[in-house]
One Martini backbone bead per residue (centre of mass of N, CA, C, O) as a GRO file, in nm:
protein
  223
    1UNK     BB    1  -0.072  -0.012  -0.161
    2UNK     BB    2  -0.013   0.204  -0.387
    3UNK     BB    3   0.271   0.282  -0.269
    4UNK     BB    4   0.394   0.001  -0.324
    5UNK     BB    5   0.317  -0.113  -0.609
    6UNK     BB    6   0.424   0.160  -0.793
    7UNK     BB    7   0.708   0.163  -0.716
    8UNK     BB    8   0.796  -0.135  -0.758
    9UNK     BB    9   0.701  -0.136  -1.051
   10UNK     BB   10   0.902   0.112  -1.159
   11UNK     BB   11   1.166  -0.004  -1.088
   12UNK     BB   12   1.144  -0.268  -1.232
   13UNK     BB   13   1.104  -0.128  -1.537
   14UNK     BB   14   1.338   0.060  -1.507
   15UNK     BB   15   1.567  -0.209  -1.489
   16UNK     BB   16   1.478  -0.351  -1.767
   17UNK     BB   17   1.520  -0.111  -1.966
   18UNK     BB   18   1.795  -0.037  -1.910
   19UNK     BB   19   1.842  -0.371  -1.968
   20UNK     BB   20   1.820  -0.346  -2.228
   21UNK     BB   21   1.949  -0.337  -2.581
   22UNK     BB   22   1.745  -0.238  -2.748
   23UNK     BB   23   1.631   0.061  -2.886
   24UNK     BB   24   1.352   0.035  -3.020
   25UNK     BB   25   1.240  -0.148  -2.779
   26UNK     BB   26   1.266   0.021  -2.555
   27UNK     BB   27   1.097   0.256  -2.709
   28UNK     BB   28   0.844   0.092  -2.706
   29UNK     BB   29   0.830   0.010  -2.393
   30UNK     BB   30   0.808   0.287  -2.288
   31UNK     BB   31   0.551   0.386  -2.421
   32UNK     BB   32   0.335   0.148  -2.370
   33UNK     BB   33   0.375   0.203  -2.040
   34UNK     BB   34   0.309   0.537  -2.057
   35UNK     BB   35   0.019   0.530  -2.207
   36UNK     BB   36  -0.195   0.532  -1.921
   37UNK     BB   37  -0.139   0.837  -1.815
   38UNK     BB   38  -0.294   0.972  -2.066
   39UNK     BB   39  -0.578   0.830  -1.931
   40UNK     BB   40  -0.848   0.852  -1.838
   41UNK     BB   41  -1.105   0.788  -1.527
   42UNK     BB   42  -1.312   0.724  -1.719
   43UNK     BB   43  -1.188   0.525  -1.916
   44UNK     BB   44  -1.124   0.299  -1.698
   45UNK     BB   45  -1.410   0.263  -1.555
   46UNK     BB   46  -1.520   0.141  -1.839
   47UNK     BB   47  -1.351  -0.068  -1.824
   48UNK     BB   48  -1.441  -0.187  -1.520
   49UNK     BB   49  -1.743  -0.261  -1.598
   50UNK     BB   50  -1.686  -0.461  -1.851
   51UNK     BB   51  -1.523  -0.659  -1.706
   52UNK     BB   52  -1.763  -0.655  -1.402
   53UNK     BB   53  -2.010  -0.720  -1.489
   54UNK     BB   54  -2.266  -0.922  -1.479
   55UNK     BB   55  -2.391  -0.975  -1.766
   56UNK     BB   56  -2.120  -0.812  -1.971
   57UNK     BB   57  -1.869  -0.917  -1.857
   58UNK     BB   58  -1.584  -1.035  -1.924
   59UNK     BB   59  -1.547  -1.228  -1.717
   60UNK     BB   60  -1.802  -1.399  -1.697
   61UNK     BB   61  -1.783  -1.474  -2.018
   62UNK     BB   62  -1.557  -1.687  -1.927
   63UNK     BB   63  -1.682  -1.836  -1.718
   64UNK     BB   64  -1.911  -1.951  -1.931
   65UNK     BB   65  -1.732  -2.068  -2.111
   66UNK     BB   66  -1.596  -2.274  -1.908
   67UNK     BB   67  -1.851  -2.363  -1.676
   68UNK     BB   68  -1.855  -2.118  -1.500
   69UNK     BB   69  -1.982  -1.951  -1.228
   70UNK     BB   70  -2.086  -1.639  -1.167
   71UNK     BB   71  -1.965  -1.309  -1.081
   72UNK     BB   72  -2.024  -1.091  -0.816
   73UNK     BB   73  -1.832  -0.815  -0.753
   74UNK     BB   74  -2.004  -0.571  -0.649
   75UNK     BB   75  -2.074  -0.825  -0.420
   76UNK     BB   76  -1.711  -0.790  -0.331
   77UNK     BB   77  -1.557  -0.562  -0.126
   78UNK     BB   78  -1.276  -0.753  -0.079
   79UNK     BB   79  -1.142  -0.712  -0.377
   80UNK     BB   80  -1.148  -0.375  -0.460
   81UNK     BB   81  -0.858  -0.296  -0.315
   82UNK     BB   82  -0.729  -0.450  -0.551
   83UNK     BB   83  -0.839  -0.355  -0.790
   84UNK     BB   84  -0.722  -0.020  -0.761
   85UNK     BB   85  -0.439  -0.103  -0.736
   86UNK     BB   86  -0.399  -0.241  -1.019
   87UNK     BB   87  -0.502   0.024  -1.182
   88UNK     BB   88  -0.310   0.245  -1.036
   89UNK     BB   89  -0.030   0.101  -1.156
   90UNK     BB   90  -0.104   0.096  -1.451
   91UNK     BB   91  -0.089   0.426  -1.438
   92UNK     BB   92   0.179   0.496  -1.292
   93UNK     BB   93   0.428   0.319  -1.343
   94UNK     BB   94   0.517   0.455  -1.609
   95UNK     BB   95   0.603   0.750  -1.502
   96UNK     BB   96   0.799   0.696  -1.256
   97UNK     BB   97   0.979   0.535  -1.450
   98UNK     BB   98   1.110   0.798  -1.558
   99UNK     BB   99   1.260   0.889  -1.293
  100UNK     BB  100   1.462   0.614  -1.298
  101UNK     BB  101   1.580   0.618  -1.551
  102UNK     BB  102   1.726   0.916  -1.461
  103UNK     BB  103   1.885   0.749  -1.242
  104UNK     BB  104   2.018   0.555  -1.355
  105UNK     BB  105   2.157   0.726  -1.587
  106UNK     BB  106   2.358   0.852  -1.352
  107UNK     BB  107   2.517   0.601  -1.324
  108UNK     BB  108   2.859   0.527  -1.353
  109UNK     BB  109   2.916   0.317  -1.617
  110UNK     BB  110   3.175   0.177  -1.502
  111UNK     BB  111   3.096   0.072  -1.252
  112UNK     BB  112   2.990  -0.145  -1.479
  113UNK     BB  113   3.243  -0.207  -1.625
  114UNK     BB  114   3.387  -0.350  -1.407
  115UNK     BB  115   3.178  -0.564  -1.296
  116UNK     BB  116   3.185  -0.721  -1.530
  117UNK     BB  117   3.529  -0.767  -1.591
  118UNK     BB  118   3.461  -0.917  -1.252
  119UNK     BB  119   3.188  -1.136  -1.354
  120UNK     BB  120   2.892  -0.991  -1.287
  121UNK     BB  121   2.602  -1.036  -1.307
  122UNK     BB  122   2.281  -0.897  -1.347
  123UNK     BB  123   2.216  -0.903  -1.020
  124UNK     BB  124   2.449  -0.809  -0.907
  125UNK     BB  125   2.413  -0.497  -1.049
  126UNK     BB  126   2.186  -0.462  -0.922
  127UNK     BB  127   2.193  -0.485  -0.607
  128UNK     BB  128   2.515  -0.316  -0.605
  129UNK     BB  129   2.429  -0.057  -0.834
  130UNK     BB  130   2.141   0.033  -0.872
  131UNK     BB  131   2.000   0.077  -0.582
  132UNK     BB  132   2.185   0.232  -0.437
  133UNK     BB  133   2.182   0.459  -0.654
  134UNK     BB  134   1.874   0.499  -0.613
  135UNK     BB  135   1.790   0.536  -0.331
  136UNK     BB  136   1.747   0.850  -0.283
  137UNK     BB  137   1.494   0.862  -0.463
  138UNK     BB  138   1.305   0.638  -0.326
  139UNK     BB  139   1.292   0.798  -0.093
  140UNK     BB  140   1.164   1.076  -0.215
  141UNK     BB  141   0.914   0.944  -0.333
  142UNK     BB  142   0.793   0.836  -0.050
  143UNK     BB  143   0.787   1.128   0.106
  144UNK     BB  144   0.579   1.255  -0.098
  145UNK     BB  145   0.355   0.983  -0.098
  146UNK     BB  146   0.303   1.037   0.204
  147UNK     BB  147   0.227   1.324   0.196
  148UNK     BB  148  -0.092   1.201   0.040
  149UNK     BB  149  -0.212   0.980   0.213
  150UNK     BB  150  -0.469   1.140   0.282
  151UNK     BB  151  -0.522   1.193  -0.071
  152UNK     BB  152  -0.729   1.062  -0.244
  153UNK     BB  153  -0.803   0.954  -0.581
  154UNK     BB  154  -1.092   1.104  -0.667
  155UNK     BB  155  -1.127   0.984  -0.965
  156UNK     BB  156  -1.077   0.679  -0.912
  157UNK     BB  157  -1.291   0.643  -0.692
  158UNK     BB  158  -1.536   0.709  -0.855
  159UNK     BB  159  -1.507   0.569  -1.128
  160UNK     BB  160  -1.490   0.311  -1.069
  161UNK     BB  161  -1.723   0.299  -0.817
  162UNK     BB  162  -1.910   0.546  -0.764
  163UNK     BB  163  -2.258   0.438  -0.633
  164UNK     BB  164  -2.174   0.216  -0.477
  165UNK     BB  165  -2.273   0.114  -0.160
  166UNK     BB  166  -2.134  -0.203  -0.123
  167UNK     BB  167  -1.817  -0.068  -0.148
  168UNK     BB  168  -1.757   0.186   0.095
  169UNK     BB  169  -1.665  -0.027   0.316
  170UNK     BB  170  -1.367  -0.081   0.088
  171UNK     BB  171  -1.312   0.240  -0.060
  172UNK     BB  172  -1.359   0.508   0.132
  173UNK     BB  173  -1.291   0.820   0.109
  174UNK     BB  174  -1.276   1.139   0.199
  175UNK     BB  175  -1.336   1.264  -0.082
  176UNK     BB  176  -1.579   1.123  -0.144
  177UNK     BB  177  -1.764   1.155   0.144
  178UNK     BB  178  -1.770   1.445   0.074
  179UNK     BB  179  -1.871   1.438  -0.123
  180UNK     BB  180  -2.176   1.351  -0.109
  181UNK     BB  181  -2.230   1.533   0.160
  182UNK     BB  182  -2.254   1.801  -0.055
  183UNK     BB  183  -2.470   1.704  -0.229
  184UNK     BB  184  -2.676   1.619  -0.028
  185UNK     BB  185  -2.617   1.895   0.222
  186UNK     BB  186  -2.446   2.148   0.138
  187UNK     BB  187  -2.162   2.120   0.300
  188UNK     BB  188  -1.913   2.343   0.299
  189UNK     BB  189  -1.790   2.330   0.595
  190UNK     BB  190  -1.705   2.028   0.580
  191UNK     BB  191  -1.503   2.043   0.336
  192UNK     BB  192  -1.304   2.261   0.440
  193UNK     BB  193  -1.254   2.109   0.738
  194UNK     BB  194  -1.141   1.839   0.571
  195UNK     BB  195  -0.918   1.974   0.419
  196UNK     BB  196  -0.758   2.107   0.683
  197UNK     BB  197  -0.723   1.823   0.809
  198UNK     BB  198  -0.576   1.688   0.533
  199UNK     BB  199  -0.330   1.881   0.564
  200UNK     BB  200  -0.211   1.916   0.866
  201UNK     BB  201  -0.158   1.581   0.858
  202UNK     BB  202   0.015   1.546   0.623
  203UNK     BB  203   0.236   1.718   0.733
  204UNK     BB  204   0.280   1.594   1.001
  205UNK     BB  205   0.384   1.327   0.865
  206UNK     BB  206   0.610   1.408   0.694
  207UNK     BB  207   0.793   1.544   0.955
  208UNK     BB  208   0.815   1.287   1.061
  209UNK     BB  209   0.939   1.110   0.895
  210UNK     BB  210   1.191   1.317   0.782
  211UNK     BB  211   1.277   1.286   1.101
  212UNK     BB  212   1.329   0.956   1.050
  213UNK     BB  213   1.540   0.988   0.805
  214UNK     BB  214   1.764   1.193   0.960
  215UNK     BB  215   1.848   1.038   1.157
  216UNK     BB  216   1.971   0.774   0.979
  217UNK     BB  217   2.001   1.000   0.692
  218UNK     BB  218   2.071   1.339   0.606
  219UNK     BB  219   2.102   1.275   0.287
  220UNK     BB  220   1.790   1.138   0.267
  221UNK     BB  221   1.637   1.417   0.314
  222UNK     BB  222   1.393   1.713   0.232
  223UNK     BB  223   1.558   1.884   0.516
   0.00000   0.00000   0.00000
C-alpha cells in the first residue's frame, strides 16, 4: 500500500507543479508539499497521538462538537494501515516528486509545443507525452521501492503505533517484532539472522522482478 500510494501521489503532484504557470506559486507550492520529509517520526507519532487519542483527540473533539459518539481508534486494529499509509505518503510524497519533476523537466519541450498548436488539451499532453516521458523514471523508482518491500520503515512503524499491543496483528512488521523480542529476551542471535533473511529475500524480490521488466522491455531494466 505504501509503495502503490506514496508513488502515484508523487508523480501527481510532479505533473500539477510542472504545470503549474506562476513561477512564485510553483516554488511555494513544492517547497510547502516537501516541507514533511524534514519532519522526525517522532513528531509525527505526536501528530497522531494528538488526533487519535480517545480523551483528548482531535477527532473525538469535533465528533463531540457535532453531537456524534467518541470513537477509540486504537480499539480498531483494521483501520490502521490506512491511517500509517497516509501518514507515509504525506511524509514522502513530497521527496519522490522531487525525482519526477527532474524527470518531467528532462522531456523535450518542443514536443509539447507541437503538441498545444495541433490543440492537444492539457490531459491529453499528460497521457500521450508527460506519463510515456517518464515511464523509465516510474520503473526504476518501483524497482528499488519492491527492493525494500520487506523491510519496513522501522521509526514509522514503531512511532505512530508505539508499544499498542492491540494494534500488532494489523501493523506488525519484521523490524518492530525483532526489536520488541531483542528488548524482551535479549536474543542478539535472533536479530542478525532475522536481518540476513530479510537481506536475502530482499535480493531475491528484486532479481525476480528486474528478470520479469527485462524480459518484457530490457530498456527500463536496472541491469
Amino acid at each position: 500500500m505504501n509503495l502503490i500510494t506514496s508513488q502515484f501521489l508523487a508523480i501527481l503532484i510532479a505533473i500539477f507543479i510542472t504545470e503549474m504557470n506562476g513561477k512564485i506559486f510553483k516554488k511555494v507550492s513544492q517547497s510547502v508539499i516537501f516541507l514533511p520529509y524534514f519532519i522526525s517520526w517522532v513528531i509525527v507519532g505526536v501528530f497522531v497521538y494528538n488526533i487519535f487519542n480517545y480523551e483528548t483527540g482531535l477527532l473525538n473533539g469535533v465528533l463531540t462538537s457535532l453531537g456524534m459518539d467518541v470513537v477509540n481508534m486504537y480499539d480498531k486494529p483494521g483501520a490502521w494501515p490506512i491511517i500509517i499509509c497516509l501518514f507515509n505518503a504525506w511524509k514522502w510524497c513530497g521527496y519522490n516528486s522531487v525525482i519526477y519533476i527532474a524527470a518531467i523537466t528532462g522531456v523535450d519541450t518542443e514536443i509539447y509545443e507541437a503538441a498545444s498548436i495541433d490543440g492537444a488539451t492539457i490531459f491529453q499532453r499528460i497521457r500521450t507525452i508527460t506519463l510515456p516521458g517518464i515511464k523509465p523514471t516510474i520503473i526504476t523508482m518501483l524497482l528499488l521501492q519492491v527492493g525494500r518491500i520487506l523491510r519496513g520503515d522501522f521509526e514509522m512503524f514503531y512511532q505512530i503505533v508505539g508499544n499498542n499491543g492491540q494494534l500488532y496483528n494489523a501493523t506488525d512488521v519484521i523490524d518492530t517484532y525483532v526489536f520488541r523480542s531483542l528488548l524482551q529476551n535479549s536474543n542478539i542471535g535472533m536479530t542478525a539472522a532475522a536481518s540476513f533473511y530479510q537481506s536475502v529475500l530482499c535480493f531475491i524480490i528484486i532479481m525476480v522482478v528486474n528478470t520479469v521488466v527485462k524480459k518484457i522491455d530490457a530498456n527500463y531494466a536496472l541491469f
